[in-house]
C-alpha positions in Angstrom: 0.0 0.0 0.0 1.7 3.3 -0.8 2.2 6.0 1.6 1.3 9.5 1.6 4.5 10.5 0.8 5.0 8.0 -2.0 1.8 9.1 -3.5 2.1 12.7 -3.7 5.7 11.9 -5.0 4.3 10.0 -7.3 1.6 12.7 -8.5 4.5 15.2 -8.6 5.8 13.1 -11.9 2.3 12.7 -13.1 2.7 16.7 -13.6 6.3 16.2 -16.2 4.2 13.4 -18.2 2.0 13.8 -21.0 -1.2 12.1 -20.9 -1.4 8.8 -22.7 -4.1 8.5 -25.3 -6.7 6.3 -23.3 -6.4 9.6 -21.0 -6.7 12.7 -23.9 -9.6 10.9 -24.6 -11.4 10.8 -21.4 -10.2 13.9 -21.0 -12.1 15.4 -24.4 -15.4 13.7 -23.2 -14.9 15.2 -19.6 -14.7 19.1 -21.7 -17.3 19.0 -23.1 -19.4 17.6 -20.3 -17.7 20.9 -18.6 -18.8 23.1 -21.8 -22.3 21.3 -21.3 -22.7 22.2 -17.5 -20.9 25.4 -17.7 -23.6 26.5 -20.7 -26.6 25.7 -18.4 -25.0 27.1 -15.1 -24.1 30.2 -16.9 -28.1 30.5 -17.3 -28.8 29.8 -14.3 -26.4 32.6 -13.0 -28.4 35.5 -14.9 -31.2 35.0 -12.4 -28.8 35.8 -9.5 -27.9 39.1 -10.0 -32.0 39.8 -10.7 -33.1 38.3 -7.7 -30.3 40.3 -5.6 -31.6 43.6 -6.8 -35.2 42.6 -6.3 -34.6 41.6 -3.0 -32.7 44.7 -2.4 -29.2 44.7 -3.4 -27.2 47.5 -5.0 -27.7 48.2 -8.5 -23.9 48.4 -8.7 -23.4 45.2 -7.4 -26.2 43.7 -9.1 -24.9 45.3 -12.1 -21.7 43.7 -11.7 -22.9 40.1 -11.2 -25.2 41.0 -14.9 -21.5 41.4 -16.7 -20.2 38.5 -15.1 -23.0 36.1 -16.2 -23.2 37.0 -19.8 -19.2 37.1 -20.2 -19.9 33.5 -19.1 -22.8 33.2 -21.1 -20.9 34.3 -24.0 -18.1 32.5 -23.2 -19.9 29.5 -22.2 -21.1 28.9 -26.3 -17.6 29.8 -27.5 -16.2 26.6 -25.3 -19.0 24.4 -25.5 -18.6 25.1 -29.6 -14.9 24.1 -29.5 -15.4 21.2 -27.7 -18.2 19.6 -30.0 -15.6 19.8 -33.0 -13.9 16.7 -34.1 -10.8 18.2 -33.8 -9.6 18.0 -30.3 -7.7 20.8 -29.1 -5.2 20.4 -26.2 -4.9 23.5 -25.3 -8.5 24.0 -24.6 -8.6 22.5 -20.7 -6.4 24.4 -19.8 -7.4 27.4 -21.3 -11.4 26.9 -20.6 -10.5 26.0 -16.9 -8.1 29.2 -16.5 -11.2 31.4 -17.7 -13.5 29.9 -15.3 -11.0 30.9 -12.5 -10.6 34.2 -14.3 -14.4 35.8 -14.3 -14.3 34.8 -10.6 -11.9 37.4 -10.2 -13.8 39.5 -12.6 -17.2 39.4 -10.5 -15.2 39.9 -7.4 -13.0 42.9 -9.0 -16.7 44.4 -10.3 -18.1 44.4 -6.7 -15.0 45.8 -5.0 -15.6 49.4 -7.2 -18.5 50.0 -5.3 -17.6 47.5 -1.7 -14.4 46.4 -1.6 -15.5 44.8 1.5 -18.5 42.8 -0.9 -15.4 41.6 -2.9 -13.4 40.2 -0.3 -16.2 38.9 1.8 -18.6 37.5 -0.7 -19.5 34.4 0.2 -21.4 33.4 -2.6 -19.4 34.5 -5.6 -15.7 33.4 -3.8 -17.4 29.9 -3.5 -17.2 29.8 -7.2 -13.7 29.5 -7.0 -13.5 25.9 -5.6 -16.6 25.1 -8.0 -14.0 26.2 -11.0 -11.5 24.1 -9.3 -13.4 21.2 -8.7 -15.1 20.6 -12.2 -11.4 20.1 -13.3 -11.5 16.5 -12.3 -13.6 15.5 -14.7 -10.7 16.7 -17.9 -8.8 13.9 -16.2 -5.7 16.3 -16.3 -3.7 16.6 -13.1 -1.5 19.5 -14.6 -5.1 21.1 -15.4 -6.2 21.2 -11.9 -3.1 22.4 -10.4 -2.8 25.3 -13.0 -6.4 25.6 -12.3 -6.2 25.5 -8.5 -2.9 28.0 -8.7 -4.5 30.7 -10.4 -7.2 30.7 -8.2 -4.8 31.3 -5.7 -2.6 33.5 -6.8 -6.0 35.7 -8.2 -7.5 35.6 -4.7 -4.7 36.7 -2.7 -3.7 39.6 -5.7 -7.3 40.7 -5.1 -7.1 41.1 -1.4 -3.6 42.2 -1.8 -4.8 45.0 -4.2 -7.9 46.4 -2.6 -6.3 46.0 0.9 -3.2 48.5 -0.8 -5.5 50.9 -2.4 -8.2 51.2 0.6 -8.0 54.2 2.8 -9.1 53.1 5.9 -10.4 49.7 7.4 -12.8 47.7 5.0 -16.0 47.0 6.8 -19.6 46.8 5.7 -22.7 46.7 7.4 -23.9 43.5 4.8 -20.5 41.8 4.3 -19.3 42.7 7.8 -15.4 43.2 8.5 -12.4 42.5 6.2 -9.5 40.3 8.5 -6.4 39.5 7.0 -7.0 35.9 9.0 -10.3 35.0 6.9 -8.4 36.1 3.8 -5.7 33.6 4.7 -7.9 30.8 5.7 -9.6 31.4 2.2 -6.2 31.1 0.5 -5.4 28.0 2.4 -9.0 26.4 2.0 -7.9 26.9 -2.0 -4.9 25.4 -1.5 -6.6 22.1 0.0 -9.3 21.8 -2.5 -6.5 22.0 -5.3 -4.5 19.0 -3.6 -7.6 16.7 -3.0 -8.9 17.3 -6.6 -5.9 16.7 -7.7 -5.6 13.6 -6.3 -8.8 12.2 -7.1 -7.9 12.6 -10.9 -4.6 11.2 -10.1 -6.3 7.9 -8.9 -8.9 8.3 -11.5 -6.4 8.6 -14.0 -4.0 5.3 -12.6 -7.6 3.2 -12.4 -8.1 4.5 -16.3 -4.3 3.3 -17.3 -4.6 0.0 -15.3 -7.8 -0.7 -16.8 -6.6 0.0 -20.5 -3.4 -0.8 -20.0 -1.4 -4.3 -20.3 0.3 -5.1 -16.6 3.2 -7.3 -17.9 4.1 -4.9 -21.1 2.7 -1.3 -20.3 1.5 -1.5 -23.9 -2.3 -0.4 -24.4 -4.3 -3.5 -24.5 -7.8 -4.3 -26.2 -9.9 -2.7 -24.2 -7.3 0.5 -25.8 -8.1 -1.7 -28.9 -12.1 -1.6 -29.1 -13.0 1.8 -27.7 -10.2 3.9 -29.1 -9.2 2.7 -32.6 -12.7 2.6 -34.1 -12.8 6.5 -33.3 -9.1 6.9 -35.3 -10.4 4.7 -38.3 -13.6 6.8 -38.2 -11.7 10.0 -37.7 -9.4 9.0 -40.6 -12.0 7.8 -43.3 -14.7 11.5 -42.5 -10.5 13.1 -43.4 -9.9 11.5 -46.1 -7.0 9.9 -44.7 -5.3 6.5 -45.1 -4.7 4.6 -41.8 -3.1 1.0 -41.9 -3.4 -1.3 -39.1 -0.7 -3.8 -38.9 -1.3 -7.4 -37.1 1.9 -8.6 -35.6 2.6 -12.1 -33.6 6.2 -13.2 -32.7 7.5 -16.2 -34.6 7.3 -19.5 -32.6 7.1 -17.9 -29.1 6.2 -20.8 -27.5 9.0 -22.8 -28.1 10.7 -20.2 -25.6 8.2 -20.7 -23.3 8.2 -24.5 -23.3 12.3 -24.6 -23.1 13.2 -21.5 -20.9 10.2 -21.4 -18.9 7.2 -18.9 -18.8 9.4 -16.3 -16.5 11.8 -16.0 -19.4 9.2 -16.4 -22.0 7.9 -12.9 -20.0 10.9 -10.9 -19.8 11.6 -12.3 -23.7 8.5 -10.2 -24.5 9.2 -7.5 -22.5 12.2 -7.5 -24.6 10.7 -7.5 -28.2 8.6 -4.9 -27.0 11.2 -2.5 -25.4 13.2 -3.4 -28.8 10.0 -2.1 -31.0 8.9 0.9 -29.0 12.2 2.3 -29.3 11.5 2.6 -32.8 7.9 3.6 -32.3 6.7 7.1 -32.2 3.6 8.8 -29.7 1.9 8.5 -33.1 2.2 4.9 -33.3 0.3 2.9 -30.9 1.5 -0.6 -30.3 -1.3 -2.7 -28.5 -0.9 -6.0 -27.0 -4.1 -8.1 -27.8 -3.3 -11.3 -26.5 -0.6 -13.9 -26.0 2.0 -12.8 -28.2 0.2 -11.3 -30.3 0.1 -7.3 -31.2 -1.8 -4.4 -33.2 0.0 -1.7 -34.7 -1.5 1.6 -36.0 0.1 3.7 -38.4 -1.1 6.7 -40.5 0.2 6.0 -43.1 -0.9 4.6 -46.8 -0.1 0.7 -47.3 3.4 1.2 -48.9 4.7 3.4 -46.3 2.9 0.8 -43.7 5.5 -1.8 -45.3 8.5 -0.2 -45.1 7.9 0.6 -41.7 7.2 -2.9 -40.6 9.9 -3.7 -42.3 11.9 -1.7 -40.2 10.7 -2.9 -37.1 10.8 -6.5 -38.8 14.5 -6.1 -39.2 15.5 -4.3 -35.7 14.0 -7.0 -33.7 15.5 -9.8 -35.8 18.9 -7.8 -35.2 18.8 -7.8 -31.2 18.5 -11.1 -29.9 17.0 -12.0 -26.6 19.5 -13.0 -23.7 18.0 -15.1 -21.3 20.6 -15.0 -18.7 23.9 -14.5 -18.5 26.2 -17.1 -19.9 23.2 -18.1 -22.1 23.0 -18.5 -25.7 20.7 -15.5 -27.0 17.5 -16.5 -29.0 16.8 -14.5 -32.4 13.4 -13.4 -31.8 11.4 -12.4 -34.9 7.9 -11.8 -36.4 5.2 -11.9 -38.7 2.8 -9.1 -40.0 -0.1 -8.6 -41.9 -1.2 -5.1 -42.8 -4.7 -3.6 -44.1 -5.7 -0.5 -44.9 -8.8 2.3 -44.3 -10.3 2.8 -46.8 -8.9 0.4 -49.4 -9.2 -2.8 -47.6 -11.7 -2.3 -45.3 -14.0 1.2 -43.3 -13.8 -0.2 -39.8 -12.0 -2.0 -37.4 -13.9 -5.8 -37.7 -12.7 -5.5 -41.3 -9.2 -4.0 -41.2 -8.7 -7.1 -38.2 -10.3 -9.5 -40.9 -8.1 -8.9 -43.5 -4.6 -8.6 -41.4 -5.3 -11.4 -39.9 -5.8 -13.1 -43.3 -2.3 -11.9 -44.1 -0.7 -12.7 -41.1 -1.8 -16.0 -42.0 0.2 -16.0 -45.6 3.3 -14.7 -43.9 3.7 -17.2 -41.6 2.4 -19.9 -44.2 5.3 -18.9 -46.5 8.1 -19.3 -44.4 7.7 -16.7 -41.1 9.5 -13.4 -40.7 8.4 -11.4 -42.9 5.3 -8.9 -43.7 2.4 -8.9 -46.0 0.7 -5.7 -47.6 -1.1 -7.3 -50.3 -3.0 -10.5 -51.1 -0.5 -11.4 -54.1 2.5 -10.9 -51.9 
């Protein structure tokens, strides 16, 4: 079981990775339920500022929370409108959550022209904070919420900083009562520790996501990876008008390791052909362990250039052997591939599997070791 310390070390290095694939896409579907909620919310929030005049606030400060709710009205149906295109933009969390934070501040800076004791005291509308900081858990992005949950912060304190400065005398009000440096702290701290358990939720959210599409003995993406994610890149690819080849890949008499050496070095000899292929793999290429010994490889590429690169990969692995132990002859490890291609072979993934497999079958019928493209190779 790890400890507290090993698990916020660990969700420190969460923040220097890049989500995996399995976790952008989450991460999209958690947007735009974020643009979704924040579009109705933001229509909920023009009643406030109506029912605060009507039941006797300041026009100023009623005024102020009208500017805030239609910049997020506004903004709202710019987000939302982003997130329902195909095209998945990265920078949009980020940038979506940061404004959230942002008209916060805005509301808050608003009030304080007429109270700068309403800005600094507002329950209400300083609540809204943590609400901005919260809904970040659901883009499954710990570098997200701690951007998120920083700005906050650093907003807050520049606000009470600011007014505090440019205030004459002490900031009191007969509604909002007394401004106190300690309830400005405790806010600032209270931010601080709704940042850190939001971002650890989406930190074990993220690690059940990766262990649940994610092979334990390889690391590779396995076919849970396989059946939600690659029909969306063949569809993707064929509304494009793209080519995308999908490459079915099964080491050459694997078995015979296992029987001879035993299952432990039958393991770390995969673990091997795999280290020895993703070294030659890009971020772009997602190699997915579907069983046994046996792998899927996607490339974005047209069937030639699918080919050549299995080749490649073909010849690297057949060029570093496996060492057992030391002292121990090395075993040649090699393998067999059969490619198919979107659209020319087949438009989804049943197909494309279908016909690799069909190749797969003529390589290793006609000798092993090698790859085939085409149904006259």
């Amino acid at each position: 079981m790890s400890t507290l310390r090993e698990t916020l070390e660990d969700l420190a290095n969460s923040l220097r990775e890049r989500p995996d694939e399995i976790l952008l896409e989450v991460g999209a579907g958690g947007e735009l339920l974020v643009a979704r909620l924040r579009v109705t919310v933001s229509l909920l929030l023009i009643a406030l500022p109506v029912l605060n005049y009507a039941w006797g606030g300041t026009p100023m400060e009623s005024a102020a929370g009208l500017v805030g709710a239609g910049l997020i009205v506004l903004f709202s149906q710019l987000w939302l409108s982003l997130a329902l295109r195909r095209r998945r933009y990265r920078w949009l969390p980020t940038v979506s959550a940061a404004f959230d934070v942002s008209m916060v501040s805005l509301v808050l800076l608003l009030l304080a022209v007429e109270s700068p004791a309403a800005a600094l005291n507002s329950a209400v509308v300083w609540a809204c904070y943590p609400l901005a900081v919260f809904a970040t858990a659901l883009r499954h992005d710990v570098r997200v919420t701690m951007i998120a949950g920083g700005l906050a912060v650093f907003q807050s304190a520049l606000l009470w900083l600011a007014i505090t400065h440019y205030s004459d005398g002490p900031l009191v009000s007969a509604v909002y009562g007394t401004v106190t440096a300690s309830t400005q702290l405790q806010r600032i701290v209270l931010l601080l520790a709704v940042t850190l358990v939001t971002a650890m939720v989406v930190f074990r959210a993220q690690r059940l996501t990766q262990l649940s599409g994610t092979d334990g003995l390889t690391g590779l993406p396995n076919r849970s990876y396989l059946n939600t994610r690659v029909p969306q890149q063949v569809l993707e690819a064929r509304n494009a008008g793209q080519t995308l080849s999908l490459a079915l890949i099964d080491l050459d008499h694997f078995r015979h390791i296992n029987a001879e050496l035993g299952h432990l070095a039958g393991d770390r000899a995969l673990r091997h052909a795999v280290k020895v292929l993703r070294m030659e793999l890009g971020r772009e290429e997602p190699l997915i362990r579907v069983g046994g010994e046996e792998f899927v490889l996607i490339l974005r590429l047209p069937v030639g250039a699918a080919w050549e690169r299995m080749e490649v990969l073909r010849r690297k692995l057949e060029g570093q052997p496996f060492v057992p132990e030391p002292g121990v002859e090395p075993r040649k490890l090699t393998l067999s591939a059969g490619i198919a291609c979107c659209p020319q072979d087949a438009n989804d993934l049943s197909g494309l599997m279908r016909k690799a497999d069909l190749r797969l079958r003529r390589a290793k019928a006609n000798g092993r070791n090698r790859v085939v493209a085409r149904d006259d190779n």
